[in-house]
N, C-alpha and C positions, 0 to 999 in steps of 0.2 A: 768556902769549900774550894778545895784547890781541883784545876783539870782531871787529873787522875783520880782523884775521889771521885769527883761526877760519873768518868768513866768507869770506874769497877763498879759505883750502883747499877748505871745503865746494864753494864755488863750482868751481870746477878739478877737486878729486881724490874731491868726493862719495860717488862708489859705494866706490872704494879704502877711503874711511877708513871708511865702515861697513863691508864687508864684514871689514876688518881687525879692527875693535872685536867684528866678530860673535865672528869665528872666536877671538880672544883670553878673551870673554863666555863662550863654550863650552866651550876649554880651561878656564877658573877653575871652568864649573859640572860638570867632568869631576872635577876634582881635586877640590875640597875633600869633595862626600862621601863621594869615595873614601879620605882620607885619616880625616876626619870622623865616620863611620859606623862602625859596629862590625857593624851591618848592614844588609841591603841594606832598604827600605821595604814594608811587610805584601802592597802590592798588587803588588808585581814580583817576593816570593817568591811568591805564587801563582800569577805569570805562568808561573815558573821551573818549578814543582811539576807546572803542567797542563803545559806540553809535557815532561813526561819519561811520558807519556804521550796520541800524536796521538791527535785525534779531530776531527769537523768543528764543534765546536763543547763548550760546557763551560756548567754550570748557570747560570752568573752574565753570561756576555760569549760573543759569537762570538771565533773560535781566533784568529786574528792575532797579539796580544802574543802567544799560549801558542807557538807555533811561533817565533817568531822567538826568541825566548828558550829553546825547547828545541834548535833547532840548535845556537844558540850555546854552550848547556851541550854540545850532543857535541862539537864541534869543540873547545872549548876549555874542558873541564869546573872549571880551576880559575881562571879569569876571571869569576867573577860582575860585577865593575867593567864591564863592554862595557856591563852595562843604563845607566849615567849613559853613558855615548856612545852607545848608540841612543836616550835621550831627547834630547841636544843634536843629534843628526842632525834627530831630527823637530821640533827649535826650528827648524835652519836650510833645511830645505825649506818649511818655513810662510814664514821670511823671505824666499825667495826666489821663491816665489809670490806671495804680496805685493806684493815691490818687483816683478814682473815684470807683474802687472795694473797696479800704479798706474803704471807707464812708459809704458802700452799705453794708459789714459785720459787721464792727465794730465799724461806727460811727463815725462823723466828727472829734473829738478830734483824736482818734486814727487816723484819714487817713493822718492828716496831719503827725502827728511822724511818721507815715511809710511812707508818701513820703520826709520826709528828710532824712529817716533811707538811702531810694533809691538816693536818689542825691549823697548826702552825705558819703555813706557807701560802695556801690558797684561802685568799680575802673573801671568798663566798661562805668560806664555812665559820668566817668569825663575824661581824658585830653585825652583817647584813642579813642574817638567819636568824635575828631578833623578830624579824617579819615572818609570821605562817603565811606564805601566799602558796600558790603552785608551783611557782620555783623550788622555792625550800621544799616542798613536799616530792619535789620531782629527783633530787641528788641522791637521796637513801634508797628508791628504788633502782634508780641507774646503776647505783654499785654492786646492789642486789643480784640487778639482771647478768652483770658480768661477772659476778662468784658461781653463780647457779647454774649460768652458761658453762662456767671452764668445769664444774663440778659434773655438770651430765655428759659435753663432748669431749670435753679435755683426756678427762679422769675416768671417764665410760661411768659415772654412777647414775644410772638410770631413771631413779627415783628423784633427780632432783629434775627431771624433765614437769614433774605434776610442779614442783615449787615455783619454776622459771615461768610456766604458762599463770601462776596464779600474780607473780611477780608483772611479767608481760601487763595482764590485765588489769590490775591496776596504777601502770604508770601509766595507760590510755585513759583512766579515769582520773587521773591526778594532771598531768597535761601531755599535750602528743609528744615531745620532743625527746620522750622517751625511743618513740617508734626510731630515730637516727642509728641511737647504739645495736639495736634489735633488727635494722635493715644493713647496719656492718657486718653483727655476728651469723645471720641466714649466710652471705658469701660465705664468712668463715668454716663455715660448719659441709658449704656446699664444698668448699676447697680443701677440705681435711677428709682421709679418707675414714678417718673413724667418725666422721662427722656425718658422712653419708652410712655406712655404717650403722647408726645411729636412726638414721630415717627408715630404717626398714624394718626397725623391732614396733612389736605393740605400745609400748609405753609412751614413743614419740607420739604416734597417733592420737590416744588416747588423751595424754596431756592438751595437744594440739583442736582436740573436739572442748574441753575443757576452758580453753582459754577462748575458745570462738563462742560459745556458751555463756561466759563471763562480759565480754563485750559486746554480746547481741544486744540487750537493752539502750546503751548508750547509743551504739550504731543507727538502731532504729529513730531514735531520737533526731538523729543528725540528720537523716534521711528526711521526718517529718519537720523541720526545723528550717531545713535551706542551707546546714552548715553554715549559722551563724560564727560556732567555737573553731572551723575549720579557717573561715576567712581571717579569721583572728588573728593567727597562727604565724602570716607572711604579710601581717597589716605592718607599717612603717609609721616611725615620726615625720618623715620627707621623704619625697620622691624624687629620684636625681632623674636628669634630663640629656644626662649627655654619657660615656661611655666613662669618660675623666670622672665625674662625681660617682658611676659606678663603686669604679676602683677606689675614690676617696673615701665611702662609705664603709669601704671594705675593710681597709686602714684600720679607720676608725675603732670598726668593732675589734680587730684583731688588737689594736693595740692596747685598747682598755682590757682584753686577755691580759696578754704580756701585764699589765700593771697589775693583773689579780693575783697573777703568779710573780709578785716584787719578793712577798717574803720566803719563798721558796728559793729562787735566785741569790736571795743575800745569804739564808741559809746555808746552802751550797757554799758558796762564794767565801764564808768564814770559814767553817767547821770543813769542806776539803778542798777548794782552793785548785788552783790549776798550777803548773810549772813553777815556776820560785816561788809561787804565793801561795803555793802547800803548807800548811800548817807541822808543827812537830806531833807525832802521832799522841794520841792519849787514848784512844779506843782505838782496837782493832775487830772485826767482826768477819769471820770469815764465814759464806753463806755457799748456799747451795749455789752450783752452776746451772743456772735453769738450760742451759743451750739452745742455740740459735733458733731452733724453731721456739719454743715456748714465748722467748724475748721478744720475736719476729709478731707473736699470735699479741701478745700484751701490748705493743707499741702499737698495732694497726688500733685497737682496744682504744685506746690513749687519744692517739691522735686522729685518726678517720673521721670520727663524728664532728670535729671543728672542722678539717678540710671540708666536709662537703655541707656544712653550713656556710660555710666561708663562699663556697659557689655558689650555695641557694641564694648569701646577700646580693654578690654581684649578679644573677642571675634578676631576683623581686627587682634590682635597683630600688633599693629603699636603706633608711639609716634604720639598721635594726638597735634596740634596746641594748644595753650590755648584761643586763640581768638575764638576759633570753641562754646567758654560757656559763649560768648554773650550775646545772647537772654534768657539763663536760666534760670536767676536770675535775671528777672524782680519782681515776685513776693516773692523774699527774705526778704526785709524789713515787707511786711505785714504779713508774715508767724511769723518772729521775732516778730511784736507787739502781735500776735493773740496766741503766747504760753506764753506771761505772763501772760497773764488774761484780763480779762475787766477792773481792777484796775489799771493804767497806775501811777507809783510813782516817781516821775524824779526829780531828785537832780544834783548840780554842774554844772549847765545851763550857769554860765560863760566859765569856760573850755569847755563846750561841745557845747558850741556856737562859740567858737573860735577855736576849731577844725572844726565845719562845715563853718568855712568861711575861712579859709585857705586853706582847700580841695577844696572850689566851684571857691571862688574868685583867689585864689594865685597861686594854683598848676597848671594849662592852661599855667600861665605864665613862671610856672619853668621848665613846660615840654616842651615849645617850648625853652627855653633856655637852657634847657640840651643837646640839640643835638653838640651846639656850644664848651660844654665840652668832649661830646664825642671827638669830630673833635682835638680838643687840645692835649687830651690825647691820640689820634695815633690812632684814628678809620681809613684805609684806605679810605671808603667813607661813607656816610650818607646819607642819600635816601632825604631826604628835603634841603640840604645844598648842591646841587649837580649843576653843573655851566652851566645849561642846554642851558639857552638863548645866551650865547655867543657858545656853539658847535655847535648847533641847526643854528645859522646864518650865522658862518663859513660853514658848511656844507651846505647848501639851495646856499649861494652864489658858490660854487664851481660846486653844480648840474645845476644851472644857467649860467654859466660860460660855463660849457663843451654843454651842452643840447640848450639852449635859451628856455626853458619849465617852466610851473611849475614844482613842484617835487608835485607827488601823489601817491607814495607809500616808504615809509621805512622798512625793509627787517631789523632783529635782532631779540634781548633778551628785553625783557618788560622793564628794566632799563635804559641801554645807546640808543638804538634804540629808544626806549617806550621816551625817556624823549625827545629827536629828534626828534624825530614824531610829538608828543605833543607841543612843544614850537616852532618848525619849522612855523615861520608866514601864509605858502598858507598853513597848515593844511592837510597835507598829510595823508594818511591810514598806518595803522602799519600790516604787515604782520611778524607775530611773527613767530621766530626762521627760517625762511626762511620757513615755512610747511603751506602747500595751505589746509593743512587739519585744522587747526588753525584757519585760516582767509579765511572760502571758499571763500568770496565774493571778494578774489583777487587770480585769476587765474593763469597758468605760462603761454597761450596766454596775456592774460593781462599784464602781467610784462616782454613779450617781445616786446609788440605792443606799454606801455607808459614807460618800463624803471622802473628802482629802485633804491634807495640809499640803499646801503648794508653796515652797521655797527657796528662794535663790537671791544672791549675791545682787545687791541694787545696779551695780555699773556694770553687769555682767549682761548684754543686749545680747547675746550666743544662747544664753541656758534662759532667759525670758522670751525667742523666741520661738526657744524647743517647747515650751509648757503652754505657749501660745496655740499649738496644735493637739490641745489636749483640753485647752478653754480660751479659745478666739475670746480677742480684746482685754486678755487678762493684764489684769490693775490691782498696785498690793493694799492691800485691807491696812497695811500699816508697817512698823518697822519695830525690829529688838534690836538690841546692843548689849553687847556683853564686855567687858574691860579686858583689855588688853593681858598678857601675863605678865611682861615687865611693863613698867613703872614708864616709861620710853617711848613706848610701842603706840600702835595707835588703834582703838574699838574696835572691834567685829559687827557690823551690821550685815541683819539679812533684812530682805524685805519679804512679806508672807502673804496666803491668799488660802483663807477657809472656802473652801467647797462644802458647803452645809450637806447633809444629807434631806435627799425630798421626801421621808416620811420615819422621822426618828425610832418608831417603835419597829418597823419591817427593819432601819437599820440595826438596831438593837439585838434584835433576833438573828438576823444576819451575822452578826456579830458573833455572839454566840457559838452560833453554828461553826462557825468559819476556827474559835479558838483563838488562839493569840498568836 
């Protein structure tokens, strides 16, 4: 198919053929690591682990992943695969907020090229959205929040002030770093006069009682809690020491941006190119001129929320995660269409179509097959290729074995414990690191009344001497192994420790009570 064909479909059937590509991009990243994986990824067993017990909130994140992943575990408890379809759900409401703001600025022509620019271009939204954590959950509402935003102060539609406050309130339930976009657009909104405007009709309010309504629960939680999910928030892998490893840290995170946004950049870079390295035009798209203020309100949009993370890094002095810049760069691609102009001139639509379908279609499948070359190349383990259902079964039978009980709580590290727990068949509770501060809603009455399975890694003297404070002088009852995935590789042992229960029938009943 020659350039100008590609571009008179564009031209013509636009939204069809990405929506097609999405929803095709999503099946691929449905399937492969369902097929791919042997298990599901560290941060979505935990998602899985905390809602099998509700609460308004859990040490590390507000509940949202936990709940949506614990219904889905009751409703359909042998489906763990839904989490890679509720991560491609929350790819394709990011894209459809997206393309539905930049339609709304700059024009259906352009919305579409900015929501491939987002499929296509920004590495968050392809093979690393195979994970449902908080992250992933947190992009679809951020884009949410800036459609519904420009929809109530932009556009004056009033009504979507109720949708924004219900939007607002649950990316505080899904993770805080929602609140960044939402402390850019209060300026915005304060700095516009129709914005202010806006604050003085009933519906702001109202919305605004609505949304504080909606967060009061979690709030209160935080309050009785010590703001465990808050300390979370600006916790670090490192803490730098000096003013230099500041700035280094800063680097850092910024530049693993820059690498999220590579396929955006090449995009660009083929399809229209800069001075001699303009391509010969094949599409032309002439779009609305949104004008300088609108460009002005989209850009601050765009970019603000990473400036002033960028200062809160060098501010914590800490090496923050790169996954923590998620949700940022939802609105990257429309920012990118909206600083070339309303003149959109796109050349080399073969190469630049078969970079956006090796990205959407191919790359899901190389990323779940990369782990398999990790593993080859002497990775000691790999979080999805991990032999969970045969430890998990060996282990449940030996608590059956000594006990004649269910097994309803697992006692370790979110990994080997965490993946034990999870794959353990009666579905047991995970009491992380042995610490009742962790997981209140398992007590150390409760774990002397039904017992424990206590778990951890033999050479791992960190997480034996965490469980040590939950039973002084603990010594393992014995050891599993489970074989390796490749042929190469070498055993998984854990070493284990039955906490009997002191009177089986009370635990029994206990048990009961309590449910699964």
């Amino acid at each position: 198919m020659s350039g100008e064909t590609i571009g008179a479909l564009l031209a013509r059937r636009g939204v069809a053929v990405f929506w097609t590509l999405a929803a095709l991009g999503a099946f691929v990243a449905v399937l492969a690591p369902a097929i791919g994986f042997l298990t599901l990824p560290r941060d979505t067993v935990e998602g899985f682990l905390w809602g099998r017990s509700i609460d308004w909130g859990y040490f590390k994140h507000p509940p949202l992943q936990a709940w949506v992943l614990g219904l889905s575990e009751y409703l359909a408890p042998g489906a763990s695969w839904l989490a890679y379809l509720y991560a491609q759900i929350c790819v394709l409401v990011t894209l459809w907020a997206v393309w539905a703001l930049a339609v709304t600025i700059l024009g259906p022509g352009q919305g579409v090229i900015a929501a491939f620019l987002t499929l296509a271009g920004i590495h968050y939204y392809g093979p690393p959205m195979a994970t449902f954590t908080p992250d992933t959950l947190s992009a679809p509402l951020w884009a949410l929040t800036g459609l519904f935003w420009w929809r109530a102060v932009v556009q004056g539609r009033t009504a979507f002030w109720f949708a924004l406050a219900v939007v607002v309130a649950l990316s505080v339930y899904a993770k805080y770093v929602g609140l960044l976009l939402v402390a850019v657009l209060v300026v915005l909104t304060l700095a516009l006069p129709e914005g202010r405007a806006q604050l003085r009709r009933p519906a702001f309010w109202l919305a605004l009682v609505l949304g504080l309504a909606l967060v009061a629960p979690h709030a209160a939680w935080i309050v009785e809690t010590g703001g465990s999910s808050l300390v979370h928030v600006l916790s670090t892998d490192a803490t730098a020491e000096t003013v230099v490893m500041r700035l280094w840290y800063v680097l850092c995170f910024f530049g693993a941006q820059l690498l999220v946004h590579a396929g955006l950049l090449a995009l660009l870079a083929i399809g229209v190119g800069v001075g001699a390295s303009r391509p010969r035009p094949e599409l032309v798209i002439e779009g609305r001129d949104a004008g300088e203020r609108e460009r002005t309100l989209l850009l601050v949009m765009a970019f603000a929320p990473i400036l002033v993370a960028l200062v809160t890094n060098f501010a914590v002095g800490g090496e923050f995660r790169q996954g923590r810049g998620t949700a940022l760069f939802a609105f990257s691609g429309i920012a990118a269409v909206a600083l070339i102009g309303p003149r959109l001139v796109i050349g080399r639509l073969r190469l630049a179509s078969a970079v956006v379908i090796a990205v959407v279609l191919v790359l899901p499948v190389l990323n779940a097959g990369h782990h398999y070359v990790r593993l080859a190349m002497g990775a000691a383990h790999v979080p999805t290729l991990y032999p969970a259902q045969s430890l998990a079964s060996q282990l449940e039978a030996l608590w059956r074995e000594r006990t004649g009980l269910p097994l309803r709580i697992v006692a370790g590290d979110r990994w080997h414990a965490g993946n034990v727990a999870f794959y353990a068949p009666a579905r047991p509770q995970i009491l992380f690191d042995g610490d009742v501060r962790l997981s209140p809603w398992i007590t150390r009455d409760r774990v002397a009344r039904e017992g424990a399975l206590l778990v951890w890694q033999p050479d791992d003297a960190g997480a034996l001497a965490r469980l040590r404070r939950l039973s002084p002088g603990l010594k393992p009852d014995g050891l599993v192994e489970a074989d390796a995935v490749l042929r190469s590789g070498a055993p998984v042992v854990l070493a284990y420790r039955i906490i009997a229960p002191k009177a089986p029938e009370v635990a029994d009943a206990a048990a009961r009570a309590d449910g699964p």
